[in-house]
N, C-alpha and C positions, 0 to 999 in steps of 0.2 A: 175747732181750732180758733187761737185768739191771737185777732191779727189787731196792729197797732190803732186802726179805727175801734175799735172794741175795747180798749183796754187804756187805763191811763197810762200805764208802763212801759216804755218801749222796750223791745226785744233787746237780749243781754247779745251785744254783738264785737268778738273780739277777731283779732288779728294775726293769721302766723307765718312765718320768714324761716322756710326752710331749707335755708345756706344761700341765697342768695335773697337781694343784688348785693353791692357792696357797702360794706358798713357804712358810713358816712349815708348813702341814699337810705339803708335801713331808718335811721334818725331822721332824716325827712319826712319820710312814709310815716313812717311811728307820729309824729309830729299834726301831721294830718291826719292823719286817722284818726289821734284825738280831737280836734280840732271840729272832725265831723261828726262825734258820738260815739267811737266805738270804747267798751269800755277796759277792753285789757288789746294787751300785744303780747306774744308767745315767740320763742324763737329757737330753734328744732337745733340739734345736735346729732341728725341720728345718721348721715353721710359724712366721708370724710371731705369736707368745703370751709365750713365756721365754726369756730368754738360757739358756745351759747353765754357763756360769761362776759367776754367783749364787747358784744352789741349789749347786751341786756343792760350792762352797766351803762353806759353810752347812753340808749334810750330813755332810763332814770333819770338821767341828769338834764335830760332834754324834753323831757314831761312834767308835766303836773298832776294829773288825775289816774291816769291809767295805772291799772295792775301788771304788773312785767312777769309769765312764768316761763322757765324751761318750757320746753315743749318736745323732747323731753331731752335730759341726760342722762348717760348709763350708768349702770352700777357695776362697771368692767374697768374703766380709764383711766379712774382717780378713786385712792379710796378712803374712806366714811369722812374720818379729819378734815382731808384736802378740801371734799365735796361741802361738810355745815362752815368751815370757815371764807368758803367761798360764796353762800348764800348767805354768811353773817355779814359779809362785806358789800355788798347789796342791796342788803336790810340797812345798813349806813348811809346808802345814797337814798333809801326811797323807802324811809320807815313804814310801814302796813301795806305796804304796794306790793311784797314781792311775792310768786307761786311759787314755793319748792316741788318743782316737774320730776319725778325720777321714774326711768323704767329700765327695760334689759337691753334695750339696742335691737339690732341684727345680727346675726354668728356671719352671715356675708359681709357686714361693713368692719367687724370685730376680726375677723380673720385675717386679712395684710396685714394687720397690725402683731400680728402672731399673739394673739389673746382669743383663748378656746372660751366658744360657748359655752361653759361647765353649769350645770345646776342654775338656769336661770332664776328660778322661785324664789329657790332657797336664798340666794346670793340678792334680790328685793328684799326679801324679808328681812334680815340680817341687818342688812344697810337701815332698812327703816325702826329695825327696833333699836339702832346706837347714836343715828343723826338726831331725831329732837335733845332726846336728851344729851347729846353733847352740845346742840344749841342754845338748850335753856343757863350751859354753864358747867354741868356736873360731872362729876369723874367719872371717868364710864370704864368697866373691865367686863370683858365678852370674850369668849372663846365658843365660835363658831366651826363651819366649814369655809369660810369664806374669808368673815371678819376675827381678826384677833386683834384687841387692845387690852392695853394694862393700863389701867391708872391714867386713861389720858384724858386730860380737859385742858378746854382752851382758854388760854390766858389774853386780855391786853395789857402787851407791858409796857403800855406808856400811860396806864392807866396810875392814877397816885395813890390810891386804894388796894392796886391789886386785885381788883373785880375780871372776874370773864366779861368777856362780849356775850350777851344774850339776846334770844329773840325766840318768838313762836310765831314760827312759816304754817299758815295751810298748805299742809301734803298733798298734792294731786301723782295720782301714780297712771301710768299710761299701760293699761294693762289690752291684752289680745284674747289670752287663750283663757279655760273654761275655769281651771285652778288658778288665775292669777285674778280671775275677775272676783272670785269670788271672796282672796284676799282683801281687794282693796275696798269689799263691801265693809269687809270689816275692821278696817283702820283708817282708811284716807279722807279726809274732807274734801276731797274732789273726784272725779276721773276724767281724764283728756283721753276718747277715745282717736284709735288714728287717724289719716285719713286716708283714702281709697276704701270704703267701706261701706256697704247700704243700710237704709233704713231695717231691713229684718235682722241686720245682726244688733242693730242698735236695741231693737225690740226682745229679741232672744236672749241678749246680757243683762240687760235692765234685769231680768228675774234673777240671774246669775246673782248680779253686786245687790241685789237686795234681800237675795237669801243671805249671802256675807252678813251683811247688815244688821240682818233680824238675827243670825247665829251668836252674834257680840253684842245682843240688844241693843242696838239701832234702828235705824228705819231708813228708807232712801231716800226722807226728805232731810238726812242730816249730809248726803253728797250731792253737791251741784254736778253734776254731771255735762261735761262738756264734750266738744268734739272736732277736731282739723275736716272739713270741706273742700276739697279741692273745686277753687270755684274759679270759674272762666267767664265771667262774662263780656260780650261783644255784640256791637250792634249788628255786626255779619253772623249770624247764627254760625254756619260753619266754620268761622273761623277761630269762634269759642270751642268750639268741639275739638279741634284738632289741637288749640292747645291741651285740653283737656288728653287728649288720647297717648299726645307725647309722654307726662308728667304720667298717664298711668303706666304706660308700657318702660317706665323707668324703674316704679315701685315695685309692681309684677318680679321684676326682673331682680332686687335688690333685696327686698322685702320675704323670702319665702313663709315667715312666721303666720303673716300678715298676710298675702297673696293667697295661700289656702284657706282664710277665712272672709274669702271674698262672694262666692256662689258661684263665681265662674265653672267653666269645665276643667279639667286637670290637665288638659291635651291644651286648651289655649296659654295655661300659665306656664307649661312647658316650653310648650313652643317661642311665647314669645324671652322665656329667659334664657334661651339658648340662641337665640338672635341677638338680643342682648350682648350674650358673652362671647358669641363669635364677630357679628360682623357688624355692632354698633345699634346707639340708640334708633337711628333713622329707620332701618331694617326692623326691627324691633316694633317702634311705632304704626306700619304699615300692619300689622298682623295684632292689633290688639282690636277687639270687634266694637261694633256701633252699640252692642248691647251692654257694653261693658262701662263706654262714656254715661249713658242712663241710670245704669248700678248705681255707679261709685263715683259722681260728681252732678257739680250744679254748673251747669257750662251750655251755653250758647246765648241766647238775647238775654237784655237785664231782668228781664218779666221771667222768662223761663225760670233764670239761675233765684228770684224771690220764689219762685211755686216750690220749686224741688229743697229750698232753705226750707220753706215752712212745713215740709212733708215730713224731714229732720226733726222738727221740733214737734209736731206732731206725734212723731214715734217715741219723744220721750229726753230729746235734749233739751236741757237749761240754755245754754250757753254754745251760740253758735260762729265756731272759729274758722274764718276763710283762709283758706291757703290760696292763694293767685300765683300761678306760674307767675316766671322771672318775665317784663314785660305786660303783663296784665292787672302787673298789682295798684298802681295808680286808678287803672280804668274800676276796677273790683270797691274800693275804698271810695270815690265820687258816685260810685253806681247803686251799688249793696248796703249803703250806712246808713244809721240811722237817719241824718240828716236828711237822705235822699228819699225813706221813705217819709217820714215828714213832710216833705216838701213835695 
């Protein structure tokens, strides 16, 4: 393992804002974060809380350095158009800065919304084979299961030439399961794995997105590979931990896609997503186990949540993105950044 004594490079350390706090402190946080080394900020769309176009915009305009990516958006809520002239618009506040994050959501968060699950793969794939190139400019006609366009390309018409808006976004796709991993081996320049997730799966996909990879002659060194952490850190050990345990017993619960590729038992993610859904997060939290906070987070003192980062990185992440529950995210950002290990 190569830790920053060893290495002239400090570890790739990014940021991510998964619907909370509120916008405005997003932009401070963001703010600071640069401030301390980290070199991207991420900001999740995957509950119904925050768009990820608002802040993201917002934090461009309030940065200088950093990389701004979804983390992620679906390919269910807006489709292909909406979604490259929304990233084109983005690309206008913060040329080479921005990540185009896309994955499928949750069928639980996608459901109120009366928008079925249908064909997730397929309905990524689609999206990703009409978005660049309708970012680069070009008319795109597709007839899909998902996507159908005619003849559509995006114009600026305050342009005096009559040129499209163009850009080329690195694709990061937020892929879970065995068929999607092995998609994004084969087309994405990134992956943002989830977070509630352990090192073994991180270790078990890698071969996944790199068979992808080597199937479209590639290799895994042409995907940075990233990952959301749910990281708690606190000088009261337990008192990182139970954040930690809250935030899992939410995802558990919300997340089924995600929660069976956790290693848990099937009887605890039952359990607690049926507490959950009957009689609230608090309920819920009590019943998520002590072995579960170890899994699937770096939570308790600063020192701890550094070992369990570099165990992460160790199994095979580039690019290591903390998610701090709501309330820990200042302490996470002074604690965890590069600065701090520097110093």
């Amino acid at each position: 393992m190569i830790t920053l004594s060893e290495s002239d490079e400090p570890e790739r350390i990014g940021l991510l804002f998964t619907g909370a706090p509120a916008l405005p402190e997003m932009v401070r946080l963001a703010q600071r974060a640069e401030a301390r080394g980290f070199e991207s900020i991420w900001v999740a769309e995957t509950r119904m809380t925050r768009d990820a176009f608002t802040p993201a915009a917002a934090i461009a305009q309030a940065t200088e350095r950093v990389r701004i990516g979804t983390g992620i958006v679906n390919v269910y809520t807006r489709n292909p158009v909406v979604l490259a002239i929304s990233f084109l618009g983005l690309d206008e506040l913060a040329p080479g800065r921005i990540l185009l994050g896309l994955g499928t959501g949750s069928p639980r968060v996608l459901a109120p919304q009366g928008v079925p699950f249908h064909k997730p793969l397929t309905r990524l794939k689609e999206y990703c084979a009409v978005i660049p190139p309708l970012m680069r400019g070009d008319a795109v006609s597709y007839e899909g299961s998902a996507v159908t366009l005619i003849d559509a390309k995006i114009e600026d018409v305050l342009s005096t030439d009559g040129q499209a808006l163009r850009a080329e976004l690195p694709l990061f796709l937020a892929a879970t399961g065995p068929k999607a991993m092995k998609y994004a081996g084969s087309v994405a320049d990134g992956m943002l794995m989830n977070v509630c997730l352990s090192t073994s799966y991180v270790e078990d996909k890698l071969e996944l997105l790199e068979a992808g990879a080597r199937e479209a002659g590639r290799s895994l060194d042409d995907i940075e590979v990233a990952m959301g952490i749910l990281s708690c850190p606190n000088e009261d050990e337990q008192a990182g931990r139970e954040a930690a345990r809250r935030f899992i017993a939410l995802y558990l619960g919300t997340m089924p896609n995600i929660a069976k590729e956790t290693g848990l038992p099937e009887r605890t993610i039952h359990d607690v997503a049926n507490a959950l859904r009957d009689d609230g997060l608090d309920t819920a939290t009590r019943l998520v186990p002590e072995q579960a906070i170890d899994l699937l987070a770096a939570a308790g003192t600063p020192e701890q949540c550094r070992k369990r980062l570099d165990e992460y990185r160790a199994a095979g992440i580039d690019t290591v993105v903390l998610a701090p529950v709501e309330g820990t995210i200042e302490t996470a950002i002074e604690l965890l950044s590069p600065a701090a290990l520097a110093g």
